[in-house]
LOVONU-953894 format. One record per residue: x, y negated, z of N, C-alpha, C in turn. Coordinates in pm, whole numbers, plus 32768, in hexadecimal, padded with zeros to 4 digits. Layout:
XYZXYZXYZ;...
end
This chain:
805680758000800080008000805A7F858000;80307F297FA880977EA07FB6802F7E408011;80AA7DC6802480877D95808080237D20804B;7FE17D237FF07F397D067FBB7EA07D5D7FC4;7EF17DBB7F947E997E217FDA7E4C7E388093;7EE77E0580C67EE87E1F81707E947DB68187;7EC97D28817A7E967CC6816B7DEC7CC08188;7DD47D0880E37D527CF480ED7CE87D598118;7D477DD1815F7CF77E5581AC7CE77DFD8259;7D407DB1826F7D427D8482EB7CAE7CEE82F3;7CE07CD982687C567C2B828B7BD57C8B826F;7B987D03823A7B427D4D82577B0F7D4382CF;7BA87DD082FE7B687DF283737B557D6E83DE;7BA87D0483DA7BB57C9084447ADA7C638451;7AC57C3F83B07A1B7C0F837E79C57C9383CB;79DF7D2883AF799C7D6A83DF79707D7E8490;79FE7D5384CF7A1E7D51855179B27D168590;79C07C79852F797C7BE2855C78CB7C018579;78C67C4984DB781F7C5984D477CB7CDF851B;78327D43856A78057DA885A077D77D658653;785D7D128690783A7CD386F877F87C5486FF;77BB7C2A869B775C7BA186A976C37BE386DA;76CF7C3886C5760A7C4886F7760A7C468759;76747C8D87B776897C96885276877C1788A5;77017BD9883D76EE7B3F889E76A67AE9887C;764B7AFD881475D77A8B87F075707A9E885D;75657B218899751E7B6388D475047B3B8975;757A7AED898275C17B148A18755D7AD68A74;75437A6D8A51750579EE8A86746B79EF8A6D;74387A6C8A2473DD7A7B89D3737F7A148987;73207A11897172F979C788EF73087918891F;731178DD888E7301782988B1727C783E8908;726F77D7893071C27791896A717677598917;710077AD890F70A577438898702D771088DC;702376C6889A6F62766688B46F13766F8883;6F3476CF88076E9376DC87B66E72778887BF;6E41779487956DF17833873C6E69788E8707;6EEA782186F26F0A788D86906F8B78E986F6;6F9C798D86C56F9B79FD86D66F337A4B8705;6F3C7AFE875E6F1A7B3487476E907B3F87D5;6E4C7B6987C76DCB7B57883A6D7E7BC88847;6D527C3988BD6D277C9D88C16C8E7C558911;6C417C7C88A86B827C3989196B2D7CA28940;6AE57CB389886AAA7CC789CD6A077CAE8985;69DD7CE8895369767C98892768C97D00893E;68817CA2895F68027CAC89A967597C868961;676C7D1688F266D17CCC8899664B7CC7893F;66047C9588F965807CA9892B65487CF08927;65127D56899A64C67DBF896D652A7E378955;659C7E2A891565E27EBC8905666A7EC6894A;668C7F08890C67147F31899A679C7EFC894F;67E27EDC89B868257E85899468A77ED4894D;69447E7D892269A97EE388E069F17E8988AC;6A677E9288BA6B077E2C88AE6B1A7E1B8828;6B3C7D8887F06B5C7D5E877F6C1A7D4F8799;6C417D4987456CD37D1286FF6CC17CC786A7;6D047C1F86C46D117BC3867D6D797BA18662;6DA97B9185F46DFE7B2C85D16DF27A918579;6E317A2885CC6E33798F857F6E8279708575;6ECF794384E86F2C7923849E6F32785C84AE;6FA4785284A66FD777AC84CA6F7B7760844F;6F8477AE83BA6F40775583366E9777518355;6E2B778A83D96DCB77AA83D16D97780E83B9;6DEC787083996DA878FF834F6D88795283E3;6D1279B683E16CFF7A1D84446CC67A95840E;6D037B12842D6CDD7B7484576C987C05849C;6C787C1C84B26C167C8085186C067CF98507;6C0E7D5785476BF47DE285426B8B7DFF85CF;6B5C7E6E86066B197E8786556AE67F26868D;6ADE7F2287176AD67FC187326A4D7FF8871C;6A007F81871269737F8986FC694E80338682;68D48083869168D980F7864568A980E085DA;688A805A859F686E8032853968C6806D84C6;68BB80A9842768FF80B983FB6915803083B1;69997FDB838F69A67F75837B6A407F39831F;6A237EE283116ABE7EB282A96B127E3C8348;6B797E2B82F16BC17DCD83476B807D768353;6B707CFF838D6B007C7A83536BC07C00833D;6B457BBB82F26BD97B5082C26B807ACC82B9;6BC87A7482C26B8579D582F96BBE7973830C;6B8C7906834D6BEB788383766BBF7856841B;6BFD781884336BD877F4849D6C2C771C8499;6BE776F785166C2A765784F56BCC761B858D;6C35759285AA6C0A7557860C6BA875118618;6B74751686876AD574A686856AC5743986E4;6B20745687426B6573E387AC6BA074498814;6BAD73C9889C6BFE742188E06C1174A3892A;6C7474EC88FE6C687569892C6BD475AF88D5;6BA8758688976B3A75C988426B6375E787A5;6B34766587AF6B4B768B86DB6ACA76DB86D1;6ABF76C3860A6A697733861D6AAB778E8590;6A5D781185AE6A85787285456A11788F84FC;6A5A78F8846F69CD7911843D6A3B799883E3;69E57A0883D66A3F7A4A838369BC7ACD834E;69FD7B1582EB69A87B8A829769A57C0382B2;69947C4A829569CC7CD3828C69557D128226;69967DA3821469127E0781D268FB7E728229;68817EB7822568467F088279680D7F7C8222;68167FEF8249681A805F823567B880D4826F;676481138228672A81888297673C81D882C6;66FC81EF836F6750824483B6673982C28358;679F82FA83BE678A83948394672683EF83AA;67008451838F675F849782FF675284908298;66FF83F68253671083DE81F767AE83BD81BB;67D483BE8148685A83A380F2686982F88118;68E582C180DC68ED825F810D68AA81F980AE;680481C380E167D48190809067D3810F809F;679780D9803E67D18001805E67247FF38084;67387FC2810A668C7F83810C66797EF98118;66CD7EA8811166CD7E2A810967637DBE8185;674C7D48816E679B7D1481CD67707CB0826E;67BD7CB182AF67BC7C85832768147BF28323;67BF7B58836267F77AD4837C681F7AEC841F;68857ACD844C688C7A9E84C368C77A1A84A2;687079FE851468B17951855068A4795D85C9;690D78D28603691278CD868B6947785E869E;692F78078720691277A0874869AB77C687CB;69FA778387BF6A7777D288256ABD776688A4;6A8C7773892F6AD8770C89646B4D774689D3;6BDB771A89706C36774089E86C7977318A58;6C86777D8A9F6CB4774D8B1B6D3576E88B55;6CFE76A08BBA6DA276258BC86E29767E8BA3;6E1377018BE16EC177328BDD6EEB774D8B46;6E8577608AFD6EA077AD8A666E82783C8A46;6E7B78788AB26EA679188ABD6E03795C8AB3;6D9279168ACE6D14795C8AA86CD079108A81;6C40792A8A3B6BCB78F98A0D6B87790C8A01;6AEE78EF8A056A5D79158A436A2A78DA89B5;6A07794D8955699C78F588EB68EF793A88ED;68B9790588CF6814790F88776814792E87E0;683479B587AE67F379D98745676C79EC8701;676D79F6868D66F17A2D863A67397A9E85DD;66EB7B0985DA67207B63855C669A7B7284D2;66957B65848566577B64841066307BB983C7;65F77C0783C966137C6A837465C47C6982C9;65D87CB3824D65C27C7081B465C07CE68199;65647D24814465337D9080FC65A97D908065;65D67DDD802E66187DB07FAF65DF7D767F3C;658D7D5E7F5565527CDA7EDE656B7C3E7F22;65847C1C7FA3658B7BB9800565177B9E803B;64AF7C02805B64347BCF809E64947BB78123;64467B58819864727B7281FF63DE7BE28258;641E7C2D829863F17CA182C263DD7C8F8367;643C7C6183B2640D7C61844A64A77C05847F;649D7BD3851364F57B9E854D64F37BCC85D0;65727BC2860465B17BD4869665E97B6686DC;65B07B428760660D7AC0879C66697B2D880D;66D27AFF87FF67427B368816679F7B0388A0;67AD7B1B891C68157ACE896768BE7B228965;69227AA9896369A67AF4894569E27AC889BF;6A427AF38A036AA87AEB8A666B2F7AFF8A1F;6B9E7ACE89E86BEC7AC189C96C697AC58A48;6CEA7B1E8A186D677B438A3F6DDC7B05899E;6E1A7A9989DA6E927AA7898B6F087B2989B7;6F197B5D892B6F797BFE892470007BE588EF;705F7B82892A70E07BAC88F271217BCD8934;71BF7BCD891372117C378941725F7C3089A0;72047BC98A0D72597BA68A6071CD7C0D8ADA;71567BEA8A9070E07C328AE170D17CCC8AE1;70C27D118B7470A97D9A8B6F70257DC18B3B;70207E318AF66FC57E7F8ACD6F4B7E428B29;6F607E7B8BAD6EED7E6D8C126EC77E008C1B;6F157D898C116EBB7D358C0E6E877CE28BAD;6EDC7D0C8B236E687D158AAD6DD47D378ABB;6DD47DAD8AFC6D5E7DDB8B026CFD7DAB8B70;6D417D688BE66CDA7D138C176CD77D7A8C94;6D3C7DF18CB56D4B7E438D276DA57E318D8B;6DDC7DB08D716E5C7DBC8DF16EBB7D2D8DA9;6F247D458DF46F9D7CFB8DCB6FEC7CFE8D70;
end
């Protein structure tokens, strides 16, 4: 091996070194502090009338949001926006598609609006919103609605599981 070769096996490995131990110490201190919506949020959420079952949110810094849910609904991701309405207040609104249960095949029966009305807490770390869920036949009739209460957990990686979930510390 000449000493170009060495050279440039060493500024490799030196770049590889750099980018294997940065997650650790980006880590250390764990996440910046934010003030709005955006990252990741495990809810709690409470229709009327039916039983309740944990959402996963995510809100992105450009406005964009996310959602999945444990709910037994068969269902799509939902995708959306969300934006401020004053202080400590946002609201969201996002889609998804819906599916029939089983054992039917996976059939399209139309889509689902949520919105929500979101006010967060002084520290940042939770939020209490008032939903509506929508529901749309696949032609877009609207078909029926749900008012919805959410309890919100911010989930990053500085937060334990447990108290993502709203069980502990």
């Amino acid at each position: 091996m000449n000493a170009r070769q060495l050279l440039g096996t060493l500024g490799i490995s030196a770049v590889l070194a750099c980018s294997i131990s940065l997650p650790n110490s980006a880590l250390a201190n764990g996440p910046p502090a934010r003030q709005g919506l955006e990252g990741t949020w495990i809810t709690g959420v409470a229709p009327v009338g039916a039983p309740g079952f944990l959402g996963l949110t995510t809100y992105t810094q450009d406005g964009q949001v996310l959602g999945e849910s444990s709910s037994t609904t068969i269902r799509s991701l939902d995708h959306g926006e969300w934006f401020k309405i004053g202080p400590r207040e946002y609201f969201r609104t996002s889609i998804l598609f819906r599916f029939a249960p089983p054992p039917e095949p996976r059939t399209y029966i139309g889509v689902s609006r949520i919105s929500a009305t979101i006010v967060l807490s002084e520290s940042g770390d939770e939020y209490t919103a008032h939903a509506v869920t929508e529901r749309f036949d696949p032609n877009g009739n609207f078909v029926s609605a749900t008012n919805n209460t959410e309890m919100a957990r911010r989930c990053d990686s500085s937060t334990s599981i447990a108290r993502c979930l709203g069980l502990g510390n």
